[in-house]
C-alpha positions as CSV (number, residue, x, y, z in Angstrom):
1,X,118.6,92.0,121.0
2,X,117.5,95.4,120.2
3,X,118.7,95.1,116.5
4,X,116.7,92.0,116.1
5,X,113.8,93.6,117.2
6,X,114.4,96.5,114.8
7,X,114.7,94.1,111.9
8,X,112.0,92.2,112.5
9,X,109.2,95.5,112.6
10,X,111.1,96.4,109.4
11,X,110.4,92.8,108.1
12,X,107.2,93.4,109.2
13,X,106.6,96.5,108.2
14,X,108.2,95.5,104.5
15,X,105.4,92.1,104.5
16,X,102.1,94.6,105.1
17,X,103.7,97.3,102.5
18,X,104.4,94.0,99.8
19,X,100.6,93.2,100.7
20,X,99.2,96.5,100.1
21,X,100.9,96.5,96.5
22,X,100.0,92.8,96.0
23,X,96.1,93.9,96.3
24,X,96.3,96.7,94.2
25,X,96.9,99.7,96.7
26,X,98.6,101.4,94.1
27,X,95.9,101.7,91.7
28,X,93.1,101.5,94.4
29,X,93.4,102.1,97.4
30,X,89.9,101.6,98.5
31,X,90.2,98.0,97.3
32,X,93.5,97.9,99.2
33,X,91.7,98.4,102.4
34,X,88.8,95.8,101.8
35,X,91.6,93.3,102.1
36,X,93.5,93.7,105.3
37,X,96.7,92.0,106.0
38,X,96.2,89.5,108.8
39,X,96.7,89.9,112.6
40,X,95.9,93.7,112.0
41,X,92.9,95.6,113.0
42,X,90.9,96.8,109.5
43,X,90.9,100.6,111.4
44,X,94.7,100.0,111.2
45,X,95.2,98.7,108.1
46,X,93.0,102.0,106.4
47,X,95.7,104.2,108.2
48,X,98.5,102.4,107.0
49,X,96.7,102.2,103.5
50,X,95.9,106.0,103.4
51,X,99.5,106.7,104.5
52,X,101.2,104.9,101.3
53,X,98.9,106.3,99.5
54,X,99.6,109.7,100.1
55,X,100.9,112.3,98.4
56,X,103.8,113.1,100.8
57,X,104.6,109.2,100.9
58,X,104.7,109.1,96.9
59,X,107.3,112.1,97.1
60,X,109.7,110.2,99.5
61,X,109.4,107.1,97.8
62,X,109.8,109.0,94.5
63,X,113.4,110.9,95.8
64,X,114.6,107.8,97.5
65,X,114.3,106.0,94.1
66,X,115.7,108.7,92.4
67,X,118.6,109.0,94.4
């Protein structure tokens, strides 16, 4: 049960990430968080959007790839 949940928030978490990239986050973020994935509060989404965008998050993502 517990791994199911586990997979799914990952599934979900995968889905909002997909949609952020989809919109353009990458470029602009700003647009990014003008168009909120759905059944998520817009103050939510701009924290999640600010997250991938950040520096930090571009340096794990860059390593992990690397790796």
């Amino acid at each position: 049960m517990v791994r199911q949940m586990q997979k799914h928030l990952t599934d979900w978490r995968h889905t909002m990430k997909k949609h952020w990239v989809d919109v353009g986050g990458e470029v602009d973020n700003e647009r990014a968080k003008s168009k909120p994935f759905v059944s998520i509060t817009s103050s939510d989404w701009a924290i999640l959007c600010d997250f991938w965008a950040s520096d930090s998050h571009q340096v794990c993502r860059t390593f992990y790839i690397n790796f």
